[in-house]
C-alpha positions in Angstrom: 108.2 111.0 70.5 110.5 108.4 69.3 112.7 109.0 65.8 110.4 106.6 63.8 107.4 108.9 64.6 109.0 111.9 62.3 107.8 115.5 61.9 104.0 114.7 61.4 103.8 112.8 65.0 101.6 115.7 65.7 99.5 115.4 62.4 98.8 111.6 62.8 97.7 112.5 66.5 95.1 114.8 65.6 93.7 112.4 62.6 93.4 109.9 65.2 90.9 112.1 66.8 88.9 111.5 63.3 89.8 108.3 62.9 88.5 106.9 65.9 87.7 102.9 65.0 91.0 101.8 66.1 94.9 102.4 65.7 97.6 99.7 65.4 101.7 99.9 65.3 104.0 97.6 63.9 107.5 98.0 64.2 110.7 96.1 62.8 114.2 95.1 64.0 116.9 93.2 62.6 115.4 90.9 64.6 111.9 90.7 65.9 108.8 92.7 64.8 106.1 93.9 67.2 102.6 94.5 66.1 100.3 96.7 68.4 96.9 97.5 68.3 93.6 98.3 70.0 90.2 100.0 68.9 89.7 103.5 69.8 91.6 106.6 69.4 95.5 106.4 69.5 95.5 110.8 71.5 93.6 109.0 74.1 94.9 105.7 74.4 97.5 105.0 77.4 98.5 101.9 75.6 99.6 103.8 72.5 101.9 106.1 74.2 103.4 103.2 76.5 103.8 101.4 73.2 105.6 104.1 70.9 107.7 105.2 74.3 108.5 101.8 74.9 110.1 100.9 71.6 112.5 102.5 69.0 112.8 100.5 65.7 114.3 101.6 62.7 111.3 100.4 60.5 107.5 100.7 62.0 104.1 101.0 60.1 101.3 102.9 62.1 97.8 103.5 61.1 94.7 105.5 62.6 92.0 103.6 61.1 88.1 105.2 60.3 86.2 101.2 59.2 84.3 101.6 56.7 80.2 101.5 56.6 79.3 98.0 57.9 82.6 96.4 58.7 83.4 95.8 62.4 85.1 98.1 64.8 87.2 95.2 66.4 90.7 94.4 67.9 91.0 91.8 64.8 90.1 94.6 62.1 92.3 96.9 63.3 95.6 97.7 61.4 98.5 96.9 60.6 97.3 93.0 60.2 100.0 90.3 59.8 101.2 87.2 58.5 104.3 85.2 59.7 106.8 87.8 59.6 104.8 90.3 57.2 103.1 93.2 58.1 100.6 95.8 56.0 98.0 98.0 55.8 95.5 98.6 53.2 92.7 101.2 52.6 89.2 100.0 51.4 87.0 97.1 51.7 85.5 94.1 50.1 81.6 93.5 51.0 80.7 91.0 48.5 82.3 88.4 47.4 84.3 88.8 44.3 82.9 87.0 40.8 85.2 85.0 38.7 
């Protein structure tokens, strides 16, 4: 497993066997950042483990995502998500529309 994985590479594996909607990987370098991502389990995806052996960054965001109730289990709902050169994650939804 590559440095930016850490100790819990192990952990996160076996939560992705929970968290089963989709996983996504989004890593940093001085000069480029790379976002990953694909619905299903990250232990069983081949792209996952081409994509963390493939790259060493010294930043990366990774997420084994579990969607909530009624949201879609899609490529573009996966996380992280990203804007320009931003990238996040967040936990929860929004199924109404918010009152002002």
């Amino acid at each position: 497993m590559p440095e930016f994985m850490g100790p819990g590479s192990n952990d996160f594996l076996k939560l992705s066997e929970v968290h089963i909607d989709s996983w996504g990987l989004a890593l940093a370098n001085l000069d480029s950042a790379t976002v990953v991502k694909q619905v299903g389990s990250a232990a069983s995806s081949t792209k996952f483990s081409e994509a963390i052996s493939s790259q060493n960054a010294p930043a990366a965001l990774l997420n084994s995502r579990w969607a909530s109730s009624g949201l879609g289990v899609t490529r573009e709902n996966a996380h992280p998500f990203s804007f320009e050169d931003i990238a996040s994650i967040h936990y929860g939804a929004q199924l109404a529309p918010l009152k002002r």
